[in-house]
C-alpha positions in Angstrom: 22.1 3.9 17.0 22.5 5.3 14.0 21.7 8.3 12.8 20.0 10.0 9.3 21.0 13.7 9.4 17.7 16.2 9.4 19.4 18.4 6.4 19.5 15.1 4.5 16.1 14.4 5.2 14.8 18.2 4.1 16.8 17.3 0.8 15.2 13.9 0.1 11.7 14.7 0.8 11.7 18.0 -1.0 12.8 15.3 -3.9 10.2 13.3 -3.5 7.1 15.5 -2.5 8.0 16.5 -6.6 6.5 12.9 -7.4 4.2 12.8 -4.6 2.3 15.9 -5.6 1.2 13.9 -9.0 0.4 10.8 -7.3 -3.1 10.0 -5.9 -4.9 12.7 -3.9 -5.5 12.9 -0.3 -3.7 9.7 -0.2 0.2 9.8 -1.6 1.3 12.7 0.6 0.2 12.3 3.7 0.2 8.3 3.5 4.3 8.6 3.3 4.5 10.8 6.0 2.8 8.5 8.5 5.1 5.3 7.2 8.2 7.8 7.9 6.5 8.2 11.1 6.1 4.4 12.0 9.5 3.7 10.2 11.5 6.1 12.8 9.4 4.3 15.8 10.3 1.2 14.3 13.6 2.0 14.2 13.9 3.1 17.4 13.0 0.1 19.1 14.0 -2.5 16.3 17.3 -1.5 14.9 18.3 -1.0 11.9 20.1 1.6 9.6 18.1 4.4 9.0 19.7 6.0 6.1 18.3 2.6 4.2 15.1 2.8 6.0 13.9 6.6 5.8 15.3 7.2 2.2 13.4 3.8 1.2 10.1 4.8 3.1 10.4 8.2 1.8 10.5 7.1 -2.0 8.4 3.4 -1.3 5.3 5.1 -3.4 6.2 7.6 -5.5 6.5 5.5 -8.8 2.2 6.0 -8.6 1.4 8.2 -11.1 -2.1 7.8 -11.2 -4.3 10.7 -9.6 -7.6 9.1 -10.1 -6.5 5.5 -8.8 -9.0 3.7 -6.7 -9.1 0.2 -4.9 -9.7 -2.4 -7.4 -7.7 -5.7 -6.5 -8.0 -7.3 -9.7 -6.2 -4.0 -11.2 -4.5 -3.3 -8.4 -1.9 -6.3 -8.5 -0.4 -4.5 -12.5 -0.3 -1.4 -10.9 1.7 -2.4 -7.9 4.4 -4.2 -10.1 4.7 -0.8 -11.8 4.8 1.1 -9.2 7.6 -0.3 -7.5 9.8 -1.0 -10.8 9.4 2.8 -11.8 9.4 3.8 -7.6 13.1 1.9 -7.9 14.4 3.6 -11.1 13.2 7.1 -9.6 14.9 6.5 -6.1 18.2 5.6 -8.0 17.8 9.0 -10.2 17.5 10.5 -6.7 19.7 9.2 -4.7 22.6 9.6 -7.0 21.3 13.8 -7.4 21.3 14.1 -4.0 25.4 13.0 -3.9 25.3 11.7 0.0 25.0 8.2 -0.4 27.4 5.2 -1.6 27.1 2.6 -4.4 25.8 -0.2 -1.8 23.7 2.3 -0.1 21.8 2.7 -3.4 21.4 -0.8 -4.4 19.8 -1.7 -1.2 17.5 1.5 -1.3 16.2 1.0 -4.5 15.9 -3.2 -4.4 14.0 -2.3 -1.2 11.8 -0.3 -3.3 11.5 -2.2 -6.2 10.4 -5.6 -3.8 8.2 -3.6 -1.0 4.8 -4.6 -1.6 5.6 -8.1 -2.8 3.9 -9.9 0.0 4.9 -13.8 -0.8 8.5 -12.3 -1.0 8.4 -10.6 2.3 6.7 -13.6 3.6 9.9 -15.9 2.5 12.9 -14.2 3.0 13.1 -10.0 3.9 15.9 -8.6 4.8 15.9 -6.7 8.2 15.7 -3.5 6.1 12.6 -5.0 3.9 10.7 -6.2 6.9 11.0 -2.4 8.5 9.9 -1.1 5.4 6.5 -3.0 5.0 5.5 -3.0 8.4 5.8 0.9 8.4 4.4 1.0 5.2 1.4 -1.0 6.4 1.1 0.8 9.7 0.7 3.6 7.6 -1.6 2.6 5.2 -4.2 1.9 8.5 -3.1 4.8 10.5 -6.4 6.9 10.1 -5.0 9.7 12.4 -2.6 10.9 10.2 -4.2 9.8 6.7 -8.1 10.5 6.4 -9.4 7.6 4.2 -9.9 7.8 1.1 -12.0 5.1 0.1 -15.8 4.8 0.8 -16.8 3.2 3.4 -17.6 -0.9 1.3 -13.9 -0.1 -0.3 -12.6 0.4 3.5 -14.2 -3.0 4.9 -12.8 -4.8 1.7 -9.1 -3.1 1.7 -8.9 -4.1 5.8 -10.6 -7.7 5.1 -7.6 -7.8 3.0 -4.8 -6.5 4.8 -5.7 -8.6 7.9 -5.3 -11.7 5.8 -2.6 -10.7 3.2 -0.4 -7.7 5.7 -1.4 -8.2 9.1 -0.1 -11.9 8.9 3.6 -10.6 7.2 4.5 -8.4 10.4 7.5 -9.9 12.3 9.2 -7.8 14.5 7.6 -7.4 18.2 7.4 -3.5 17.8 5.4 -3.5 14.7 3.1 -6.5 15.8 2.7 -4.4 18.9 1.4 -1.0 16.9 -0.5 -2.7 14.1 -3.1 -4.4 17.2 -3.4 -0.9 18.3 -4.0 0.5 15.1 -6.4 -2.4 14.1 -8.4 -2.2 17.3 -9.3 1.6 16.5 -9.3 1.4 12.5 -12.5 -1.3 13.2 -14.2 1.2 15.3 
């Protein structure tokens, strides 16, 4: 398998905590850290290369800049177009500072980013890389162990009615279907 080296890791997410720390509270920090989280269990049983996978999971949400956002789908749809257009500019600014990673490496990182929340799009025709990317990034939007919710509890029922008919139907690969039941089955309770 392959590997992403830990000092690479320390480097990138010291990057992006920068953009985290302005992004929505209680949410943007530890929300990434649990889709790193499913991302490397993902990887682990999936495949993939995870120096396209944790640098694109890492950066997936830092284009928010919005510290008082709250769930409203009829806004919400804008603000995820923007967030992943600026998300892709910002990991390309990154990626390049850091200096570890190639041309290609970069253009798949940031089209990753810049695509990751378009559902229809994932739906149709992800790449391996893509389809690790959302399912982590959905696991970790439901995994209330490592990310205290943040909306009340009417916004909650709507946001998971929602994600079990939009998300939930988008996973693919047997590991992620495999977590997200588990992490549905407790996020109910």
């Amino acid at each position: 398998m392959l590997k992403f080296e830990r000092y690479l890791e320390k480097k990138l997410k010291a990057e992006v905590l920068v953009y985290l720390k302005d992004g929505r509270p209680g949410w943007d920090i530890p929300h990434t850290l649990a889709c790193v989280y499913w991302a490397k269990k993902l990887l682990k049983s999936e495949g993939g290369n995870p120096r396209i996978v944790i640098p694109a999971i890492y950066m997936h949400d830092m284009g928010y800049p919005f510290k008082q956002m709250r769930f409203n789908p009829k806004k919400n749809v804008n603000l995820k177009i923007y967030h992943m257009k600026r998300g892709a500019l910002l990991s390309k600014k990154i990626l390049k500072k850091l200096g570890e990673f190639s041309k290609n490496e970069i253009k798949e990182i940031s089209a990753i980013i810049g695509r990751h929340d378009d559902i229809d799009g994932i739906k149709e025709h992800a790449t391996k890389h893509e389809q690790l990317v959302f399912e982590a990034d959905s696991l970790g939007q439901i995994d209330t162990k490592r990310v205290k919710p943040t909306f009340s509890k009417e916004e909650r029922k709507e946001f998971i009615k929602r994600f079990q008919w939009n998300r939930a139907t988008t996973f693919k690969t047997k590991t992620g279907k495999k977590f997200l039941k588990e992490l549905l089955a407790k996020v109910k309770n």
